[in-house]
C-alpha positions, 0 to 999 in steps of 0.5 A: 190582464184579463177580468173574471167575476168571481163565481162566489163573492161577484167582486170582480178579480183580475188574473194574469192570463199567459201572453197570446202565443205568437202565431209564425208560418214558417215556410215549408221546405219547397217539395223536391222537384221530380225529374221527367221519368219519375213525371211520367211515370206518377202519371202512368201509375196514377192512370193505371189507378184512375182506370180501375176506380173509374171502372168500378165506379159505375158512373159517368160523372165518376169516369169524367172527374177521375180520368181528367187528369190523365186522357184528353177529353175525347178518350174519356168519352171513349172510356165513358162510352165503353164502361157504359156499355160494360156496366149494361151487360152486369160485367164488374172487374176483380183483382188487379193488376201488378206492375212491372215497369221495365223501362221508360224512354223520354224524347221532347214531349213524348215518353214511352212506358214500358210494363211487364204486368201480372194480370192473371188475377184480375179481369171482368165478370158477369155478376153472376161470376161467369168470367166475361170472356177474353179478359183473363190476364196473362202474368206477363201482359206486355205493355207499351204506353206512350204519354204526350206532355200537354201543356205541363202534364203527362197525358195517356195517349194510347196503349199496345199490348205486344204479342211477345210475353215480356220478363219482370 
């Protein structure tokens, strides 16, 4: 029970407020957990998209903070070096990638990915829109990358384009 004055006569009046809804946390259901191949591929599909925003977004601190969770230190320092170099040179990407996983083989605490990508519509350019030379993809970009589990996640190790064109 709960006290208002009343607006007209000020004499004081009591009304029944309803009962505080009992607050109850109820456990969600535990998320499923995933199996090794869909880890290493969440985590090669989130590097494809780290690598492109980090790109894109011209910053160093940008780069660090969205490819932490996918390379080890010193290959960010890579990727930030070479950014660098590229945004001095006025050079922007377009398009993107499409990805085509076509295997993936795990063994211990190394995986391999392999993608069959459709690049032919993405790539760098000037910003005076002059593409910058070979970067025009190929729409079957064959791509082996092989991830190492570090301390309970998939890092990026190193990624090789094969010569041969693959089939998605």
């Amino acid at each position: 029970t709960t006290l208002f004055r009343s607006r007209c006569g000020g004499a004081a009046a009591q009304v029944q407020l309803p009962a505080k809804a009992v607050a109850t946390t109820s456990a969600a259901p535990p998320a499923p957990s995933l199996t090794p191949r869909q880890q290493v591929v969440v985590a090669f599909t989130g590097y494809t998209a780290a690598m492109a925003a980090a790109f894109d977004s011209r910053s160093a601190a940008q780069v660090r903070q969205l490819l932490r969770p996918y390379l080890d230190p010193a290959t960010i320092s890579n990727a930030v070096r070479s950014f660098s170099q590229a945004w001095g040179q006025h050079e922007v990407s377009y398009g993107h990638a499409e990805q085509h996983i076509i295997g993936v083989t795990i063994r211990g605490g190394a995986a391999w990915v392999h993608d069959c990508d459709d690049t032919s519509g993405s790539g760098l350019a000037y910003s005076t829109g002059q593409v910058v030379p070979g970067t025009l993809g190929s729409p079957h970009e064959n791509l082996v990358t092989r991830l190492n589990r570090v301390d309970g996640h998939w890092l990026v190790g190193v990624q090789t384009i094969e010569d041969v064109p693959c089939q998605a």
